[in-house]
TIFILUM-550110 format. One record per atom (N, C-alpha, C): x, y, z; residue in one letter. Coordinates in steps of 0.1 Angstrom, whole numbers, plus 5000, padded with zeros to 4 digits. Layout:
<guvos>
XYZA;...
</guvos>
This chain:
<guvos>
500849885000X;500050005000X;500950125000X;500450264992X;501550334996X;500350465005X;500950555009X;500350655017X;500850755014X;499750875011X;500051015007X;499751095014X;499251055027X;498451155037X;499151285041X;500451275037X;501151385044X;501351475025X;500051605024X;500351645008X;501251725012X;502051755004X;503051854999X;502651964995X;503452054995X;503352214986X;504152184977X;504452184963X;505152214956X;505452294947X;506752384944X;506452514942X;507452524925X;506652584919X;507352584902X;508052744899X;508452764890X;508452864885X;507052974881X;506252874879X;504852944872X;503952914883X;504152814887X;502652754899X;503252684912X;502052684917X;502052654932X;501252524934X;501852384935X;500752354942X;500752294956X;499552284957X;498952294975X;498052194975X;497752184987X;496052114991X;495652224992X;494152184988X;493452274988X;492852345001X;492452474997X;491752575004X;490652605001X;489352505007X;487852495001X;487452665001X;487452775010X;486652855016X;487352965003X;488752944999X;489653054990X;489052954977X;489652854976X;489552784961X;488352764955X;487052754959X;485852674956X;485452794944X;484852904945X;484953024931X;485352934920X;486852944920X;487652944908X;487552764906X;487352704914X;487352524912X;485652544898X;484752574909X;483352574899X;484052614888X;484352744887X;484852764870X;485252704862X;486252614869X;486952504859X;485852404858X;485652324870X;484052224866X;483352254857X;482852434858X;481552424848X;481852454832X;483552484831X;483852554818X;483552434805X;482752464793X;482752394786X;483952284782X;485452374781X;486152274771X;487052194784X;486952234798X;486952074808X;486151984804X;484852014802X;483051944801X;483751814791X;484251854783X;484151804769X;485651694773X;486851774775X;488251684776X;487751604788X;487251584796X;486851514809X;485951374801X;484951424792X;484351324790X;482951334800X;482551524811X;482151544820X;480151554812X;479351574822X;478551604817X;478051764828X;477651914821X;477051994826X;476251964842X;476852034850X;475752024863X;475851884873X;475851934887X;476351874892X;475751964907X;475951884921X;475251904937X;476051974939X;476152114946X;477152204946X;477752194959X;476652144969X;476952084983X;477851994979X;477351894973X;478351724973X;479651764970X;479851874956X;480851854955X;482151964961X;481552014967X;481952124980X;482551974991X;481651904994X;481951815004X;482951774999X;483251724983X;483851604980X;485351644986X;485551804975X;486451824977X;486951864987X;486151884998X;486551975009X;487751855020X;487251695014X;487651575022X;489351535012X;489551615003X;490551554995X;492151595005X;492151665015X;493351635018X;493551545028X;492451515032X;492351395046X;492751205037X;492851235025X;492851145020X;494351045018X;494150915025X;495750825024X;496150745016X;495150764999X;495550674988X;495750774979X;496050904980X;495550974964X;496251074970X;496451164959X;496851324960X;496251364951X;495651474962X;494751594951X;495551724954X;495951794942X;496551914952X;495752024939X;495952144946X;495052294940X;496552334927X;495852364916X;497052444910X;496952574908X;497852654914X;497952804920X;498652874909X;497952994902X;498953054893X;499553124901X;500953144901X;501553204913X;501553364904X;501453434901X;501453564894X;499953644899X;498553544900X;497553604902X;497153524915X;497953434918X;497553384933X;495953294936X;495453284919X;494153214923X;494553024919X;493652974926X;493352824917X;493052824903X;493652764892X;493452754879X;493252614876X;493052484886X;493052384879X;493452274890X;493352174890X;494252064897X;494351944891X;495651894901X;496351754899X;496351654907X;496151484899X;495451404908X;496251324904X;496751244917X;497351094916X;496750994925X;496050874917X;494850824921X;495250664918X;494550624920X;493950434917X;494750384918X;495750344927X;497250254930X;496650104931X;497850094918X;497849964916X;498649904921X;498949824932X;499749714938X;500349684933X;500149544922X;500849454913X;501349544902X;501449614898X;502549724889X;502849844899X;502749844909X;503449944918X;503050084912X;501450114909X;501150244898X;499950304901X;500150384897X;499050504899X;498750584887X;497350674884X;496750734874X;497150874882X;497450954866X;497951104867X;496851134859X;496151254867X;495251344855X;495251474863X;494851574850X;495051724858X;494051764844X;493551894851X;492451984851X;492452144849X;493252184840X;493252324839X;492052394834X;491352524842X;490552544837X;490952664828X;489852794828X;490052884814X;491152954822X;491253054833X;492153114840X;493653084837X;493652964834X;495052894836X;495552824822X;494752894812X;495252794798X;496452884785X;497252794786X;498052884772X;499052954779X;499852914790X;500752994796X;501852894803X;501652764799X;502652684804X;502452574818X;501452624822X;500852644835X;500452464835X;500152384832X;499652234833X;500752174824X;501652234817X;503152164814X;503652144827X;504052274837X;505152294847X;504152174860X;503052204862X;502252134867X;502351944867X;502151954855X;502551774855X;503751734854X;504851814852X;506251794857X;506751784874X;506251874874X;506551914890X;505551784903X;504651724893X;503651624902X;504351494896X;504851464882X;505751344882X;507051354883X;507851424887X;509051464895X;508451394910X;508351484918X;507451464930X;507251294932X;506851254925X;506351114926X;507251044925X;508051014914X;509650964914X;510350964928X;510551084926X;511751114942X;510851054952X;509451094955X;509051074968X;508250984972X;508350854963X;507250724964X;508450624960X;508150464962X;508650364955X;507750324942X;506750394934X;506150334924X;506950334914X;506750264904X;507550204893X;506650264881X;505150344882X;504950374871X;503850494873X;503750604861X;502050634864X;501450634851X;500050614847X;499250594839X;498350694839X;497550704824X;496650814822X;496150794808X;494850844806X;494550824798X;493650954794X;493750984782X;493651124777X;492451064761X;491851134756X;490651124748X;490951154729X;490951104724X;491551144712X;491851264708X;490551314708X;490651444707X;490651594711X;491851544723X;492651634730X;493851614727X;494451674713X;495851624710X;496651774720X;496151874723X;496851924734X;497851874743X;496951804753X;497051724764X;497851634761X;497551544750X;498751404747X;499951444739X;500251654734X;501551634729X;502051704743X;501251724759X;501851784766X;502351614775X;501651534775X;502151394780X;503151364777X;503051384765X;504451294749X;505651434759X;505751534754X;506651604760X;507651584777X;506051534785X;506651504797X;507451374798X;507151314791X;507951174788X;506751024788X;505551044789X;504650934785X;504750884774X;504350764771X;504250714758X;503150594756X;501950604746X;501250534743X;501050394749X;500650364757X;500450224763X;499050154753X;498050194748X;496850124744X;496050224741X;494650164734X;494050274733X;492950194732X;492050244741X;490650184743X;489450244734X;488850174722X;488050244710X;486850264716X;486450414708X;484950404712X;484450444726X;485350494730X;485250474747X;484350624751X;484250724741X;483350814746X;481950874734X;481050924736X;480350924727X;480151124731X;480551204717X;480651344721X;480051374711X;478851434709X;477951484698X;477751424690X;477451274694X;477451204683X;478351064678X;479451174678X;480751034676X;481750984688X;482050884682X;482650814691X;484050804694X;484550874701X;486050904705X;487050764715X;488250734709X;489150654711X;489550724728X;489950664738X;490650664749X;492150614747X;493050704750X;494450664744X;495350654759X;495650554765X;496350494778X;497550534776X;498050614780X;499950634782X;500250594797X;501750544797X;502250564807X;503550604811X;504450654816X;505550644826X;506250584832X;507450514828X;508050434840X;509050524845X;509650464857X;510250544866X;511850524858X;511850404849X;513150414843X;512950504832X;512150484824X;511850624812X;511750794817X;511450794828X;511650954836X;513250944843X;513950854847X;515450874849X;516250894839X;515750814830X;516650854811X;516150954807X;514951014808X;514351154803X;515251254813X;515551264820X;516451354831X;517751374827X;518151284824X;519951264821X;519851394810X;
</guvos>
């Protein structure tokens, strides 16, 4: 089992991230929830318990299998997004990486430095051997920001979402801890 209970601050050039601060962060969290082009890269659907998910988040730093942390544009000091390391798998020693930039925080670098700075982080500060994610076809964004961090195509699950109609491929990358030591050198 591994344990994250104890989250980190970790601090970039561009961003900040933190656990979150329901009472400061929740404004700018909705924004990103309710913004169409998360709606769509998520795979999310419009609308949602404003309570619940106040609650949800409000429980994410008490949590001892996952890391949720806030991502802070450090220049305007708000939340623009966050990063999640979730569903550890035992028998490959692995976890899922996804992150969430909303409109505030797009086109500035900001969820490059972000997913660097949370798979660094993870490397140095866990014994996993891998992380996984899976990104939607058509978010070639996202997958040439993966490809850059050093992921690489693991599978691709067809069909896996249905968005106005058609039906969008799920494309699985992953990370090894020896592919991110060779990407360092």
């Amino acid at each position: 089992m591994i344990d994250l209970s104890n989250k980190p601050i970790i601090t970039g050039e561009k961003t900040i991230l933190r656990p979150f601060k329901m009472d400061e962060d929740f404004p700018n969290l909705e924004e990103c929830l309710n913004d169409p082009v998360v709606l769509k890269y998520t795979g999310s659907s419009p609308g949602y318990d404003k309570e619940e998910v106040y609650n949800w988040y409000h429980t994410r730093n008490a949590q001892k299998d996952r890391m949720d942390l806030a991502i802070i544009d450090k220049i305007s000091n708000t939340l623009v997004g966050e990063v999640v390391v979730n569903l550890y798998d035992e028998k490959n020693q692995s976890m899922n990486f996804r992150i969430l930039i909303g409109p505030l925080g797009r086109n500035r670098g900001l969820g490059t430095e972000a997913t660097q700075l949370v798979v660094d982080y993870v490397f140095e500060n866990t014994n996993l051997n891998q992380l996984t994610l899976s990104v939607f076809e058509f978010n070639s964004r996202a997958k040439k920001l993966y490809e850059k961090v050093g992921f690489i195509v693991d599978s691709i699950d067809k069909d896996e979402l249905e968005f106005e109609g058609e039906l969008i491929d799920s494309i699985n990358m992953k990370l090894t801890r020896e592919d991110w030591i060779n990407n360092k050198k």
